[in-house]
Backbone bond lengths (Angstrom), bond angles and torsions (degrees), N, CA, C in turn:
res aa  C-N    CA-C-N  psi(-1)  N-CA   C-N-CA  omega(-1)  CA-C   N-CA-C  phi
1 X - - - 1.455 - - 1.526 109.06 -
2 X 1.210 99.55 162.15 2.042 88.26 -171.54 1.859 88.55 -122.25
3 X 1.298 102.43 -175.79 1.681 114.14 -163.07 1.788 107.59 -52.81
4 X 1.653 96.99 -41.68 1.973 94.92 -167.48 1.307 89.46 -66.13
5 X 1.520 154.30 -50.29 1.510 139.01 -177.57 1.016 97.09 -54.56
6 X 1.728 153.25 -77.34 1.099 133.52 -140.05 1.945 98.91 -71.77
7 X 1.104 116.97 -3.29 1.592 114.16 -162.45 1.389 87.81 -72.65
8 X 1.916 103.03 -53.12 2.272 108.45 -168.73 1.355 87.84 -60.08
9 X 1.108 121.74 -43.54 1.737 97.81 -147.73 1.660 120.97 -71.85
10 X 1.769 104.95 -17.69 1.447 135.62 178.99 1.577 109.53 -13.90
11 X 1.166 106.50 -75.94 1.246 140.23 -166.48 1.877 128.64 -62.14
12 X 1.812 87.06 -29.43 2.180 108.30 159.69 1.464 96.33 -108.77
13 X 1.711 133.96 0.99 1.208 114.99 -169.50 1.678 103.11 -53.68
14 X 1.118 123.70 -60.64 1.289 118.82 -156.21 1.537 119.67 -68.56
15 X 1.284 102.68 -35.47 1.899 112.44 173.65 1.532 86.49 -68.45
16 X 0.974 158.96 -85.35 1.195 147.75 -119.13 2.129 109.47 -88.16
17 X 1.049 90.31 -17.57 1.859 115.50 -177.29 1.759 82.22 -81.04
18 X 0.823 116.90 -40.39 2.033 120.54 -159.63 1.557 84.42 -85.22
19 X 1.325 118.11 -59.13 1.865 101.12 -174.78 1.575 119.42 -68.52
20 X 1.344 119.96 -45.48 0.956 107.20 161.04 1.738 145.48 -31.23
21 X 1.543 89.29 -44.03 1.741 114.51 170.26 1.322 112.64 -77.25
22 X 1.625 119.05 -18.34 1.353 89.83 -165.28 2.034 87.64 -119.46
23 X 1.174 112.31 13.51 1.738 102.43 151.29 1.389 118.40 -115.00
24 X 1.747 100.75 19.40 1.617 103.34 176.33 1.484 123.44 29.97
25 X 1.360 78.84 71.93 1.618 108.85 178.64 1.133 117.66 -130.19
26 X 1.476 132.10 170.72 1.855 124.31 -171.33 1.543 95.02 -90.79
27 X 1.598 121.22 145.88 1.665 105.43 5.06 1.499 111.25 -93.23
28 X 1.668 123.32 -26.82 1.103 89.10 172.64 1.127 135.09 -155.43
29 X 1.701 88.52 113.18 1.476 113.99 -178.50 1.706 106.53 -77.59
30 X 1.713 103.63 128.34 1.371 93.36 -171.99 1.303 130.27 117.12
31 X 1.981 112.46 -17.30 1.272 138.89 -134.20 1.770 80.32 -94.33
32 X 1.401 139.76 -57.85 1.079 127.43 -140.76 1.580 83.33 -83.39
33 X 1.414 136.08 -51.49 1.656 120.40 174.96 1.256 157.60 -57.21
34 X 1.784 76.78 -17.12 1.936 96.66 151.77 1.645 110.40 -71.57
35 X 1.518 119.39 -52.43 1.363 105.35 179.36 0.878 126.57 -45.73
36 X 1.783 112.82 -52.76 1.551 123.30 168.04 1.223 109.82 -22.40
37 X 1.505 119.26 -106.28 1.592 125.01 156.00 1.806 118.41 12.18
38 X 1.390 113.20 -56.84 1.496 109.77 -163.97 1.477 96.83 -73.27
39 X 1.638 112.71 -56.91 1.060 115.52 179.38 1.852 120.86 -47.88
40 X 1.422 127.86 -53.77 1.240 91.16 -158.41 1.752 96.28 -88.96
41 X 1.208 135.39 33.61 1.171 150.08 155.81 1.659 120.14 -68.01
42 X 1.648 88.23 -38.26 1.806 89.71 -159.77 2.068 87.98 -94.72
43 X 1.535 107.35 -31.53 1.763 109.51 164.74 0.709 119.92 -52.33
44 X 1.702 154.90 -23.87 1.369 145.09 148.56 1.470 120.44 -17.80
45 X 1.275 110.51 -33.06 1.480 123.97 -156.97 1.187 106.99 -117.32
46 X 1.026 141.50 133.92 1.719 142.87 -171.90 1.371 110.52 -83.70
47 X 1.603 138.67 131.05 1.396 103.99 154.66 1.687 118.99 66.02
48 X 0.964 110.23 33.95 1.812 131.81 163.36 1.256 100.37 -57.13
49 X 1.235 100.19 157.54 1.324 121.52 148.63 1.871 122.16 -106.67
50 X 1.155 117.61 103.88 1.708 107.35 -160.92 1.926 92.74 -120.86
51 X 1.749 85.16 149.99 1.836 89.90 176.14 1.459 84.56 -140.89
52 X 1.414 92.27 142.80 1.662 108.57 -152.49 2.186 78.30 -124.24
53 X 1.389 97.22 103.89 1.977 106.52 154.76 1.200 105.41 -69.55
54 X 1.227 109.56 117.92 1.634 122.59 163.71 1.249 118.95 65.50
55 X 1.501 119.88 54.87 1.368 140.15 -171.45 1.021 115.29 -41.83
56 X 1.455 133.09 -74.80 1.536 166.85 144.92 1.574 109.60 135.92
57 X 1.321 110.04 -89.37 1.654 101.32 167.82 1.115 117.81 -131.19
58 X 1.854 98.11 30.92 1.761 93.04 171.42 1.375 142.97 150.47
59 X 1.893 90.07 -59.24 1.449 118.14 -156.07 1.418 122.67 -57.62
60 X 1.194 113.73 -31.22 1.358 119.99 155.29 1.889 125.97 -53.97
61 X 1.221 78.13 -75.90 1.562 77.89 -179.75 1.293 142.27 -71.61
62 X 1.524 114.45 -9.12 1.500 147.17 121.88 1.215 97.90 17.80
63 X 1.808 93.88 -97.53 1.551 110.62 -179.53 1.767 119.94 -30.97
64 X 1.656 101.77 -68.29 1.378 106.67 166.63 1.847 119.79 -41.17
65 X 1.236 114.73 -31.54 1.461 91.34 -158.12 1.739 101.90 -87.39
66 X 1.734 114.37 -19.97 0.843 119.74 -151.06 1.830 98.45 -95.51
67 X 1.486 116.70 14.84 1.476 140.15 -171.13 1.888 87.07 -117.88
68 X 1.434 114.95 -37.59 1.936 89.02 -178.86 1.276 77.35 128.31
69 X 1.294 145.18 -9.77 1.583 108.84 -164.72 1.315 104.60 -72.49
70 X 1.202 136.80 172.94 1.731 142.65 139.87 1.328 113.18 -55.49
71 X 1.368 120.59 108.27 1.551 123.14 160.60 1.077 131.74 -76.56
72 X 1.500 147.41 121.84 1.429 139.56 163.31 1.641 91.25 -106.55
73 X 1.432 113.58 169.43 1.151 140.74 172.60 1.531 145.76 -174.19
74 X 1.179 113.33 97.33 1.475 108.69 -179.06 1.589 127.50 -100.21
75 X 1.355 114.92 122.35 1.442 120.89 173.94 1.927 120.28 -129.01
76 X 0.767 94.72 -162.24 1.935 88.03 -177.14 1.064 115.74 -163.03
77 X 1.557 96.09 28.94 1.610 128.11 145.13 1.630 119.01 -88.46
78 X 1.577 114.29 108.63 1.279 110.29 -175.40 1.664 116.46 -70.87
79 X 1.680 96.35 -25.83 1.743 120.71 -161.49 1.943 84.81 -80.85
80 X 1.412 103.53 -37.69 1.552 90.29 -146.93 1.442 92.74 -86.61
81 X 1.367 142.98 -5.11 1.376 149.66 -152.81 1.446 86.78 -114.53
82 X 1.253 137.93 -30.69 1.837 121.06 160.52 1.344 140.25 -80.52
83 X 1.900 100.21 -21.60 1.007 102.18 131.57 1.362 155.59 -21.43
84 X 1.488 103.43 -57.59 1.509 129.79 -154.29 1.716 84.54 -101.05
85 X 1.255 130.63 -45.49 1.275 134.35 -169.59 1.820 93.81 -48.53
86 X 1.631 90.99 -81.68 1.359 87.83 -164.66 1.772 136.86 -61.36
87 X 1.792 113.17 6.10 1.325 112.94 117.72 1.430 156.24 -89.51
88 X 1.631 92.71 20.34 1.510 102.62 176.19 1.606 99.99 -146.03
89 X 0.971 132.59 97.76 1.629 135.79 -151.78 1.268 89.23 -96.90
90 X 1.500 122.20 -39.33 1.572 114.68 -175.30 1.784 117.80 -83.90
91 X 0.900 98.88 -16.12 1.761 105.89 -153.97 1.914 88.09 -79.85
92 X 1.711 94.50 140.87 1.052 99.19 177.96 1.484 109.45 -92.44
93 X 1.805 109.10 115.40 1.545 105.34 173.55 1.494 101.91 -116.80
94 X 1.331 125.69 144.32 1.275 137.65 170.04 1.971 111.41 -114.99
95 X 1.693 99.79 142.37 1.269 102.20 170.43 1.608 118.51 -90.66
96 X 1.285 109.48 139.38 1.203 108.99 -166.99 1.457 106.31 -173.51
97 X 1.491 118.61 135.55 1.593 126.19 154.09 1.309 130.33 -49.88
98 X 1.298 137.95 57.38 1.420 140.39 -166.36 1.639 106.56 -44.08
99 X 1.525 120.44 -17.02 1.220 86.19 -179.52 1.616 111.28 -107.86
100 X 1.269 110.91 42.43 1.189 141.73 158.16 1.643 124.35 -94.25
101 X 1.048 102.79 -33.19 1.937 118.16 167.11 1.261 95.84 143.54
102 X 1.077 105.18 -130.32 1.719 106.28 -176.58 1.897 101.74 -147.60
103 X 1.836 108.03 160.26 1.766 83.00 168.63 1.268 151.85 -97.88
104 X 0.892 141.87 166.38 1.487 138.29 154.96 1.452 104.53 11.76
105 X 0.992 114.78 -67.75 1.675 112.48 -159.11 1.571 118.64 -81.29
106 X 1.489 111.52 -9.31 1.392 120.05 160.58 1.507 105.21 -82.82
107 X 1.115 134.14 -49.88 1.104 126.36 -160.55 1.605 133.84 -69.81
108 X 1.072 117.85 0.97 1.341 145.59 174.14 1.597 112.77 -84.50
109 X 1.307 111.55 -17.14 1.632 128.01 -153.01 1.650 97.06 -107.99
110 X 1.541 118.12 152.12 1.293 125.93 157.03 1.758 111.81 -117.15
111 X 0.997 94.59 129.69 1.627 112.47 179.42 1.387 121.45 -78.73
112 X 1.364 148.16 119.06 1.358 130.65 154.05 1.610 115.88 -61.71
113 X 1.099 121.25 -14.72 1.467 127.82 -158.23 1.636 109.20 -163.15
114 X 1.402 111.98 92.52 1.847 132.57 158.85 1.533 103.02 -81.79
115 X 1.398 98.26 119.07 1.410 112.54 169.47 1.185 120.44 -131.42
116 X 1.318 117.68 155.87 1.494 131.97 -164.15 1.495 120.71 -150.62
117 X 1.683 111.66 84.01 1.928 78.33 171.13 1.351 106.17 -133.42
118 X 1.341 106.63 158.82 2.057 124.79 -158.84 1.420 99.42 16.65
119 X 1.807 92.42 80.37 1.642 94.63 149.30 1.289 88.31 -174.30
120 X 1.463 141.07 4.74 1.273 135.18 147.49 1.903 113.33 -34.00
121 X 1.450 92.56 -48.16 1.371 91.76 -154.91 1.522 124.47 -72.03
122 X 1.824 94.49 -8.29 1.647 99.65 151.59 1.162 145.95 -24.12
123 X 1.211 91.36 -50.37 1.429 110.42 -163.31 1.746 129.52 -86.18
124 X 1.309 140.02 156.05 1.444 111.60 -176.43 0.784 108.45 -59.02
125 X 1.269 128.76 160.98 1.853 137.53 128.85 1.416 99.01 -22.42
126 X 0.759 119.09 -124.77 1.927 125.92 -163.69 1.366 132.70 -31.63
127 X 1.528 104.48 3.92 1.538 134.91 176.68 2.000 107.04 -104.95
128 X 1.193 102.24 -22.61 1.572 106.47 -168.58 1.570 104.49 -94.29
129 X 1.002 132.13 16.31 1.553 138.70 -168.44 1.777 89.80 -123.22
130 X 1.138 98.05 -74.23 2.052 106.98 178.39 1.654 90.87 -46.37
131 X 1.149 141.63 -69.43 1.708 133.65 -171.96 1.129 120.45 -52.13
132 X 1.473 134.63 -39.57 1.165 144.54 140.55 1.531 123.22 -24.46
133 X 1.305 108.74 -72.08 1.527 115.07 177.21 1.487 109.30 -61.56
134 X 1.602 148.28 -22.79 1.081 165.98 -136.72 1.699 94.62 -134.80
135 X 1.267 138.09 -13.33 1.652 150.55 149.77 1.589 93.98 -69.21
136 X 1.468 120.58 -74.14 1.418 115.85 -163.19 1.262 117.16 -55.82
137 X 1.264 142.40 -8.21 1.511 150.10 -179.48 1.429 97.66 -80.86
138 X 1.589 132.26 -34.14 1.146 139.59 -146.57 2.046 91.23 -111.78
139 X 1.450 112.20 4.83 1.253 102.86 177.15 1.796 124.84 -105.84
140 X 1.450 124.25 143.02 1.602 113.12 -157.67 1.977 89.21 -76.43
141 X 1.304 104.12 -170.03 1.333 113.04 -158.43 1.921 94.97 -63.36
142 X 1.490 114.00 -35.11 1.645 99.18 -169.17 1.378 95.26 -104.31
143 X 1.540 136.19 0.69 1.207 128.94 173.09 1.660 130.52 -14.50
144 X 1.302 112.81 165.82 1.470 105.20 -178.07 1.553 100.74 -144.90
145 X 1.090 115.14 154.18 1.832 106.22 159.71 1.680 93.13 -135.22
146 X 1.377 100.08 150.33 1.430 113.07 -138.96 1.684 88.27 -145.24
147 X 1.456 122.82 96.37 2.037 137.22 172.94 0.857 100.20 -78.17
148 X 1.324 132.55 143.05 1.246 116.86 154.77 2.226 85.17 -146.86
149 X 1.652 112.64 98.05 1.205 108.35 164.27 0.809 146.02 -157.17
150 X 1.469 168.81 -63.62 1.317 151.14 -160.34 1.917 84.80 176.16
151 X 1.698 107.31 108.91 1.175 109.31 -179.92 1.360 129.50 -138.64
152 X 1.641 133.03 147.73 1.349 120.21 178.75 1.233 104.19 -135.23
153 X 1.487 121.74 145.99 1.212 130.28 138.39 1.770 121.55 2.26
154 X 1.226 89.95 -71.66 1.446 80.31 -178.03 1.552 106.57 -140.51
155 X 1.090 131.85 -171.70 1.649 147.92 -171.00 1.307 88.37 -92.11
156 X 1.379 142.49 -48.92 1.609 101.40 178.70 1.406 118.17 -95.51
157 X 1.517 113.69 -0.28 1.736 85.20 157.31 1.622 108.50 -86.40
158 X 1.141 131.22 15.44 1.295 110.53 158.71 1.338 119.38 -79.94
159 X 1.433 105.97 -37.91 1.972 121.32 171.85 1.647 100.27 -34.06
160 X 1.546 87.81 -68.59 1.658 91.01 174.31 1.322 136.52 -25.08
161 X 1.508 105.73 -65.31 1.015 104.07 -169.40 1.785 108.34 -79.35
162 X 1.313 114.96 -23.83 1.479 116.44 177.20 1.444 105.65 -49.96
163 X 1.104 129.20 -33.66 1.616 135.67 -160.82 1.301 113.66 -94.46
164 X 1.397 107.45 -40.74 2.028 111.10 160.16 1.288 118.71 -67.80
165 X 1.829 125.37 -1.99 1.298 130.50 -164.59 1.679 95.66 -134.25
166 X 1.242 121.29 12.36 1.125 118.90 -167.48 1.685 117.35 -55.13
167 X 1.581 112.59 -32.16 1.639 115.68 -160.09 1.717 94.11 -82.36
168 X 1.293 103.13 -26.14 1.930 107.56 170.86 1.530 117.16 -55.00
């Protein structure tokens, strides 16, 4: 989907992310126990610094920001990044095509904590290995980057399944 879909969908993203999760169904079935998971992972650590790829409107890092951590965030959702703003007034989120790189103003920065969830799968195959390695430059000496997304075997059972999920 490109930014003007994620812009309509902004606004049911989260009710509809919550039903989806909670009849554990695609895409995401699973969604509130991956956060779980990221989160009390990235709480070990006091006062992080975390940059959340492809935020959406929040819900994750929510929790985190509203604990003290430092937020960064990039998505390329304009709708879903005001969202997320106006529960995080401080946290620095920028709009941007991640699978373009990332911008200027992240890149200067070291992260204790790169995060990612369902929005890896954006990206090509042969583009997500180079973005990856180009995350770890952006990590402090004990840093982590932390996936959490939507995966197959191979590129055509993802076709697949994109096409049985198509009206989603």
């Amino acid at each position: 989907m490109d930014s003007k879909k994620f812009d309509l969908w902004a606004e049911e993203y989260d009710k509809s992310v919550q039903i989806s999760s909670d009849n554990n169904e695609f895409p995401f079935a699973g969604y509130n126990n991956l956060l779980n998971i990221i989160y009390n992972i990235i709480h070990k650590k006091e006062k992080a610094n975390v940059l959340d790829i492809g935020f959406g409107t929040g819900t994750l890092i929510k929790k985190l920001y509203d604990e003290g951590y430092e937020i960064y965030g990039v998505d390329f959702s304009k709708k879903m990044i005001e969202i997320a703003k106006d529960k995080m007034p401080l946290a620095k989120l920028y709009q941007y095509d991640f699978s373009k790189g990332l911008p200027q103003e992240i890149e200067n920065n070291k992260f204790d904590y790169i995060i990612s969830t369902y929005a890896m799968h954006h990206l090509e195959d042969n583009y997500k290995v180079q973005f990856i390695n180009k995350l770890k430059e952006l990590l402090s000496k004990e840093g982590e980057i932390i996936i959490g997304d939507i995966a197959f075997k191979t590129r055509t059972l993802l076709e697949k399944c994109k096409k049985g999920y198509s009206k989603y």
